[in-house]
BAPA-299680 format. One record per residue: x, y, z of N, C-alpha, C, CB in turn; residue in one letter. Coordinates in steps of 0.02 Angstrom, whole numbers, padded with zeros to 5 digits, always signed. Glycine has a CB too. Example, Ala and Ser with C-alpha at 12.3 -4.5 7.8 and 13.67 -1.06 7.14 Angstrom:
! residues 2
+00660-00284+00390+00615-00225+00390+00660-00165+00390+00565-00224+00452A;+00642-00112+00354+00684-00053+00357+00645+00002+00394+00704-00030+00286S;
! end
This chain:
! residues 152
-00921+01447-00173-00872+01464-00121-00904+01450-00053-00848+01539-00127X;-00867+01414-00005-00872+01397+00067-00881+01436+00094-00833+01372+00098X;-00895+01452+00156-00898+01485+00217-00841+01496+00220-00923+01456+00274X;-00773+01440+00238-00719+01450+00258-00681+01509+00206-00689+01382+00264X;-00697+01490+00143-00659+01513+00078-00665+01596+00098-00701+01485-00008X;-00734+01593+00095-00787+01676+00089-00744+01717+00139-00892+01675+00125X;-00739+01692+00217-00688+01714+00291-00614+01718+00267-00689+01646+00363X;-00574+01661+00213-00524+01680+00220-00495+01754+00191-00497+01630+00203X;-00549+01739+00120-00538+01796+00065-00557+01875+00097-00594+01778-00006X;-00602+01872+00132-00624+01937+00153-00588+01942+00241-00722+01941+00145X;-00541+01909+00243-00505+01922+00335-00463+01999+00346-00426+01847+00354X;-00440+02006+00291-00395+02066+00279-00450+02143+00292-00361+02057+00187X;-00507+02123+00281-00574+02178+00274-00595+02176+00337-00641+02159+00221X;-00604+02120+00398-00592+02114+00460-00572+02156+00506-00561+02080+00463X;-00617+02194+00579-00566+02215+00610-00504+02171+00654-00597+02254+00646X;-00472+02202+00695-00412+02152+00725-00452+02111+00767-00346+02188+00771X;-00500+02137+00822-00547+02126+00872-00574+02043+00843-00612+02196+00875X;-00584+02041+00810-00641+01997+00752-00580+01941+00702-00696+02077+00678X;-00529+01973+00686-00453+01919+00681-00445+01872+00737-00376+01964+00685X;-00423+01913+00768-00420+01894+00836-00440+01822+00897-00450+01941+00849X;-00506+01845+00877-00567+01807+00905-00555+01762+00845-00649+01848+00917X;-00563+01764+00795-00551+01687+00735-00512+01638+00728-00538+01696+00676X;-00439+01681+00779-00392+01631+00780-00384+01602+00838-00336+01651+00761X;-00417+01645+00894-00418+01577+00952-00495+01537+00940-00412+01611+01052X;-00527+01553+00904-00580+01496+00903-00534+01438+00846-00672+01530+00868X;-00485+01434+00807-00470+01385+00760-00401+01370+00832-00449+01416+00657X;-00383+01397+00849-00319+01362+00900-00372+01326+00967-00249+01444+00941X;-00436+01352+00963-00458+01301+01030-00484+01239+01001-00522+01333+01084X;-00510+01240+00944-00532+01195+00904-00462+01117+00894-00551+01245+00831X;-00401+01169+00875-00353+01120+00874-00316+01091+00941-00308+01146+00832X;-00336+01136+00986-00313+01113+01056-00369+01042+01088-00320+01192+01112X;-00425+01067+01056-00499+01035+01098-00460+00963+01059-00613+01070+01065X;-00464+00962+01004-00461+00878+00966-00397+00830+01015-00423+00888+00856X;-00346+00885+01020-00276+00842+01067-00293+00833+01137-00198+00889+01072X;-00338+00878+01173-00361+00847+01239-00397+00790+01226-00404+00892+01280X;-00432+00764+01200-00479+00720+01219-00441+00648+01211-00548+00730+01175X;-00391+00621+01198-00337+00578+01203-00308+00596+01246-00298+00569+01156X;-00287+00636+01289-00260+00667+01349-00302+00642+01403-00258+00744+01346X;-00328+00663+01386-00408+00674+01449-00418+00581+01460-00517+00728+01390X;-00430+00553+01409-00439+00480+01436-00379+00461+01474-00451+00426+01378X;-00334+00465+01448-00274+00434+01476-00271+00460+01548-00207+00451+01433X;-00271+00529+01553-00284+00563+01618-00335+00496+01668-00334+00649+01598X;-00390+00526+01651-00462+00470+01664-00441+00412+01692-00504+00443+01593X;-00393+00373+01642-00357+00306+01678-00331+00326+01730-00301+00268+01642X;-00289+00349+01737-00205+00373+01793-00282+00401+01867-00118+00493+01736X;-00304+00417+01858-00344+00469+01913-00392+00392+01931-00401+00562+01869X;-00416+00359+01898-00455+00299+01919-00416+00243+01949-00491+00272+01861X;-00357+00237+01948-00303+00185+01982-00290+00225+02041-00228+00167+01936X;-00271+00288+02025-00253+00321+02096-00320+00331+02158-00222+00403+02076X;-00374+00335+02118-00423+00339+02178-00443+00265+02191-00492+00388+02162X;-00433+00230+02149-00451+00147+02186-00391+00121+02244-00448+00076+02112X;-00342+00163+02201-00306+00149+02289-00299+00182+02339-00249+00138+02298X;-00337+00251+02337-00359+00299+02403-00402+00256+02440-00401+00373+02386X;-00471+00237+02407-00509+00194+02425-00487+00121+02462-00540+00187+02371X;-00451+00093+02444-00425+00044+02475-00388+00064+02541-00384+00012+02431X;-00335+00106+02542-00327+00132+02604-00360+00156+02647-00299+00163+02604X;-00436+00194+02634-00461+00231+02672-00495+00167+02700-00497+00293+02645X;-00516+00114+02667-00556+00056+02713-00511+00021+02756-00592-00002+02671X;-00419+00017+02736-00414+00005+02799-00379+00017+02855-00412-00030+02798X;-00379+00101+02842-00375+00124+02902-00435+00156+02935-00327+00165+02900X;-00493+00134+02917-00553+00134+02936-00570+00079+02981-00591+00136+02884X;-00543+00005+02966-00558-00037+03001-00491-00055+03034-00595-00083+02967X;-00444-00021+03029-00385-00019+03080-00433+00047+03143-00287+00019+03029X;-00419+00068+03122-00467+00123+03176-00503+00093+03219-00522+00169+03144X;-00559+00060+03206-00635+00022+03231-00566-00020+03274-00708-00035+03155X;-00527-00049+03236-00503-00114+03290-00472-00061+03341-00433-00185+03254X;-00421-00036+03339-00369+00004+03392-00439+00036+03426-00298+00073+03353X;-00500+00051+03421-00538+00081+03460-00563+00026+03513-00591+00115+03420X;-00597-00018+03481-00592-00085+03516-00557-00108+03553-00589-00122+03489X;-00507-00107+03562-00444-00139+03589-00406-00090+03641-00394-00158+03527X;-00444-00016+03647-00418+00032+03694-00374+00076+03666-00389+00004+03747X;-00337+00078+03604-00278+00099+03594-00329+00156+03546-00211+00041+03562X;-00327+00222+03598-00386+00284+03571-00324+00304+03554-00447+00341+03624X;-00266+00328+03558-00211+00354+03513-00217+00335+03424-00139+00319+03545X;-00192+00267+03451-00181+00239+03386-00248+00218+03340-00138+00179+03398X;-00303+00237+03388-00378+00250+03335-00373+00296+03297-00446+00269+03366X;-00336+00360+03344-00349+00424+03321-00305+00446+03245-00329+00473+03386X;-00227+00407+03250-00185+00400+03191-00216+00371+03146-00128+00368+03198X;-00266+00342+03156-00273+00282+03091-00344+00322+03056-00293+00175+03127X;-00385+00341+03109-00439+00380+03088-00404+00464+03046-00489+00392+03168X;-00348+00472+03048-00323+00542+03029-00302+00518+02967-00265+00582+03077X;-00270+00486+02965-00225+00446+02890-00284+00419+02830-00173+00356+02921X;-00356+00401+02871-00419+00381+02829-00448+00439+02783-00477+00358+02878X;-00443+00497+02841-00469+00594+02815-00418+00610+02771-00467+00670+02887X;-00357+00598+02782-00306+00615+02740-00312+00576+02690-00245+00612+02765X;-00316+00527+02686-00330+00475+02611-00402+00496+02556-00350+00382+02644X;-00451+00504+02613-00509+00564+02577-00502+00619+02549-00549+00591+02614X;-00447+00659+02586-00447+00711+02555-00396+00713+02476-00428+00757+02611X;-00374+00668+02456-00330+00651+02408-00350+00640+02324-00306+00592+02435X;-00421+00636+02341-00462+00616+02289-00442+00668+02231-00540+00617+02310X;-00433+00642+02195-00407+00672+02109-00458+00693+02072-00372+00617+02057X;-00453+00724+01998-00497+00739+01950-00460+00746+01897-00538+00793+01962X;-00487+00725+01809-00442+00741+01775-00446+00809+01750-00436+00697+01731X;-00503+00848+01784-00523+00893+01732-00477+00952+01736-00599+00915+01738X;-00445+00967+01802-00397+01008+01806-00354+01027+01762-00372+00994+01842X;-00301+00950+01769-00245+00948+01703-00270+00953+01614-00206+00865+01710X;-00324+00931+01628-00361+00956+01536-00359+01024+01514-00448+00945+01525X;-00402+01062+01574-00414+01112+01565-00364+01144+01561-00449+01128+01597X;-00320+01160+01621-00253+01216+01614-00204+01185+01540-00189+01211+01707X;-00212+01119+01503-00190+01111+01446-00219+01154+01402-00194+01053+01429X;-00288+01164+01393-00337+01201+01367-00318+01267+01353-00390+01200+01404X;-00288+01300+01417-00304+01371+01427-00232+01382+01406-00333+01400+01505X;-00179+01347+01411-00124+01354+01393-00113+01362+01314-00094+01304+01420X;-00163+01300+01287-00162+01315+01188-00168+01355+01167-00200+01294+01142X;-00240+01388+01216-00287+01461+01180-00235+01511+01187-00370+01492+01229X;-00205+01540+01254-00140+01577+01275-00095+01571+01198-00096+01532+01353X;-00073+01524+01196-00023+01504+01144-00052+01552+01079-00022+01411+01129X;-00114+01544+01073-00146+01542+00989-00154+01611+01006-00226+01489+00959X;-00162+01648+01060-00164+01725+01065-00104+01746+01053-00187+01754+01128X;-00043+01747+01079+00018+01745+01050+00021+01740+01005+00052+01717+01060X;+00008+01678+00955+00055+01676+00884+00011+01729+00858+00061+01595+00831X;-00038+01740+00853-00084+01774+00801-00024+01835+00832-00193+01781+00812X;-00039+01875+00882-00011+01930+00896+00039+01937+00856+00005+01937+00954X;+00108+01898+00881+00181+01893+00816+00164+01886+00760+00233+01831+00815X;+00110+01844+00744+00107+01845+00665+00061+01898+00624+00084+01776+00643X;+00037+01927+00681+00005+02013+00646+00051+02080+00638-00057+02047+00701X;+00104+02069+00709+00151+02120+00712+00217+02107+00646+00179+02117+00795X;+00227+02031+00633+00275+02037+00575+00233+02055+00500+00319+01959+00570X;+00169+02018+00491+00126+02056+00417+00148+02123+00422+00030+02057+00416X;+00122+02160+00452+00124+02239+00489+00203+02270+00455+00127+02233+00598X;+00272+02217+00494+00316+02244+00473+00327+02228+00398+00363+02232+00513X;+00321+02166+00374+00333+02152+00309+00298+02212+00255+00304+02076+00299X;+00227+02206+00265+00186+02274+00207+00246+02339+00242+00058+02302+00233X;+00244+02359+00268+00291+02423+00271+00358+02421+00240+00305+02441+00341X;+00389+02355+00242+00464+02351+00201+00434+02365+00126+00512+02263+00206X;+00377+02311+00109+00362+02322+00068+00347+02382+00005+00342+02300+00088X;+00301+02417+00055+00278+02479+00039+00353+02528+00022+00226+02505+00107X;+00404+02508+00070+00447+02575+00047+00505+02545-00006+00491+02618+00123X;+00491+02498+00000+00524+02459-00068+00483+02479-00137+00518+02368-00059X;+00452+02481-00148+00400+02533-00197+00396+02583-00206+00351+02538-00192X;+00408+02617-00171+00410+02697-00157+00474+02712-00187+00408+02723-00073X;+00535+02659-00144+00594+02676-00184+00616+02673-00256+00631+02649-00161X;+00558+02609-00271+00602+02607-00339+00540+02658-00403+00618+02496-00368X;+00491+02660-00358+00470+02713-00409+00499+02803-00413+00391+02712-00397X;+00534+02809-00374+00571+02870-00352+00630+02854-00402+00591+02877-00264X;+00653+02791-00400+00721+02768-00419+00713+02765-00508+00740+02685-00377X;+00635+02744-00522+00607+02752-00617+00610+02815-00622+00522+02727-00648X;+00574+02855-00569+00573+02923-00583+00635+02961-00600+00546+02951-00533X;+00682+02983-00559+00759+02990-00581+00783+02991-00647+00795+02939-00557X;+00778+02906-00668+00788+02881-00681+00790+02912-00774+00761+02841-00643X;+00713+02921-00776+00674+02942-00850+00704+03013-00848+00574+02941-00855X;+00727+03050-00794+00740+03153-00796+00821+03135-00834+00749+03218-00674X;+00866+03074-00826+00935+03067-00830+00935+03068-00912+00968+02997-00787X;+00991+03110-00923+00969+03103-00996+01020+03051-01045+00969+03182-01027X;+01070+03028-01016+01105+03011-01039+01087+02929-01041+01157+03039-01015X;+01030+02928-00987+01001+02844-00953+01048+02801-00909+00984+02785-01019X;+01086+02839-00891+01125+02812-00825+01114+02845-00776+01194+02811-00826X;+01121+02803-00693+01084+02837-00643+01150+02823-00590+00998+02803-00623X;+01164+02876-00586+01229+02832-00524+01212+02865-00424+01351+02878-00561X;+01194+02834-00413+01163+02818-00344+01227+02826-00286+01127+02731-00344X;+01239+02900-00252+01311+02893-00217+01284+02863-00148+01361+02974-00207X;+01216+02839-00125+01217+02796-00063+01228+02750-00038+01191+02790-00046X;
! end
């Protein structure tokens, strides 16, 4: 028997704390594998967009230098502002990965939650479904005639 096998068979013996924690480590696990096809593609989109920050910032860098040259300190000053503004534009993919990330794990804390609170309700239907019908054998064997007529 596996590791995995040994964890599944004995999960029920588990506290919740320790459930819990097992199922967002298997939901980050399944989240981690779908980012990393994300993440490149991201990678692309963020490398086109900063090659063309870059291109703008050189030339309103050397629009600048000229309008400075040429006297026009206004229109240096627009062109030198639009260059800072093009700097400041610079992208990353790691952002959008990550809040994908944190969104799966979120997710996988949830389902576990619903899917502990319905086990929870199911063993209790369960349980009084048993209860009843051994109440219901019980009756059942005191009747002497072996008919049980149930006015509920």
């Amino acid at each position: 028997m596996d590791e995995e096998e040994r964890r599944a068979k004995n999960q029920e013996n588990d506290s919740f704390g320790k459930q819990a924690a097992d199922a967002t480590v298997v939901q980050g696990q399944v989240s981690g594998a779908g980012t990393v096809g994300g993440f490149i593609d991201g990678v692309d989109q963020v490398t086109k967009i900063n090659q063309a920050l870059n291109k703008e910032m050189m030339e309103y860098g050397s629009e600048a230098a000229a309008r400075e040259a040429a006297g026009d300190l206004a229109g240096a000053a627009n062109a030198s502002l639009a260059k800072d503004i093009a700097s400041r534009s610079y992208q990353t993919p790691w952002k959008g990965m990550l809040k994908g990330f944190g969104i799966g794990i979120a997710a996988g804390v949830v389902n576990f939650g619903l899917d502990k609170w319905s086990n929870s309700y199911e063993d209790e239907m369960f349980t009084q479904s048993v209860k009843k019908q051994v109440d219901l054998e019980k009756e059942d064997k005191e009747n002497n005639i072996g008919i049980l007529a149930n006015n509920s």
